[in-house]
DOMIMI-142059 format. One record per residue (C-alpha): residue in one letter; x, y, z. Coordinates in steps of 0.05 Angstrom, whole numbers, plus 5000, padded with zeros to 4 digits. Each point is the difference from the previous one (the first is absolute). Layout:
BEGIN
AXYZ/...
END
This chain:
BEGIN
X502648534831/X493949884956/X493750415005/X493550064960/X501350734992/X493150185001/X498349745062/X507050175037/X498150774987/X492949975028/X503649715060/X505150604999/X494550564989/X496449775050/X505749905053/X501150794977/X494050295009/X498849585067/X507450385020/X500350624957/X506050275039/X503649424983/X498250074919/X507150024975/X503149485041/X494849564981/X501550214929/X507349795004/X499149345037/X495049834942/X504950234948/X505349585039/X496149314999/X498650054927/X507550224977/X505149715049/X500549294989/X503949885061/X493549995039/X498149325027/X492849865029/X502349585069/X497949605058/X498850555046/X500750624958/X504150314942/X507049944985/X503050444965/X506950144957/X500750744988/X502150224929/X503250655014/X504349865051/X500949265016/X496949955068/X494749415023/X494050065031/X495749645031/X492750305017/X496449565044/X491849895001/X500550235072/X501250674980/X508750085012/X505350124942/X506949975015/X500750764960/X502850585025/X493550335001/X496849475036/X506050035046/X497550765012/X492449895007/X498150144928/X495249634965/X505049714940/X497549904930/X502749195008/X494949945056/X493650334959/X502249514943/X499649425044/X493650295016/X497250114932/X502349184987/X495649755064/X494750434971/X500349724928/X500849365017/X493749975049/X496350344933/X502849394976/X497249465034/X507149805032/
END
């Protein structure tokens, strides 16, 4: 995925100081969208090829991931990615 970097972090610090506990899973979902090119920006949400182990994902704009940790109740980092994409794309104009 393509960001203007400078505007993609202002949209990451603020998603981190509006959820401070969440700081470091924000962190790594932002790290994710700008290294893992397996990361496609979809009708409906994100969908996502992992890199370390294989497995796809698909984090929908409604808030559900088909991840373990979403399986458990835990807010996953695919979900806060898909998340930080709605948000930069509204700053967008899309």
């Amino acid at each position: 995925m393509l960001f203007n970097l400078t505007q993609f972090n202002q949209i990451v610090t603020k998603a981190k100081a509006r959820a401070p506990q969440m700081a470091e899973q924000i962190e790594r979902a932002a790290e994710e969208l700008l290294c893992n090119p397996f990361i496609a920006d979809v009708d409906g949400g994100l969908l996502w090829a992992s890199s370390s182990n294989g497995n796809i994902y698909f984090a929908k704009s409604t808030g559900t991931c088909n991840c373990k940790a979403a399986e458990f109740g835990k807010t996953c980092k695919h979900r806060l990615a898909d998340r930080l994409v709605r948000l930069y794309n509204s700053n967008q104009g899309h």
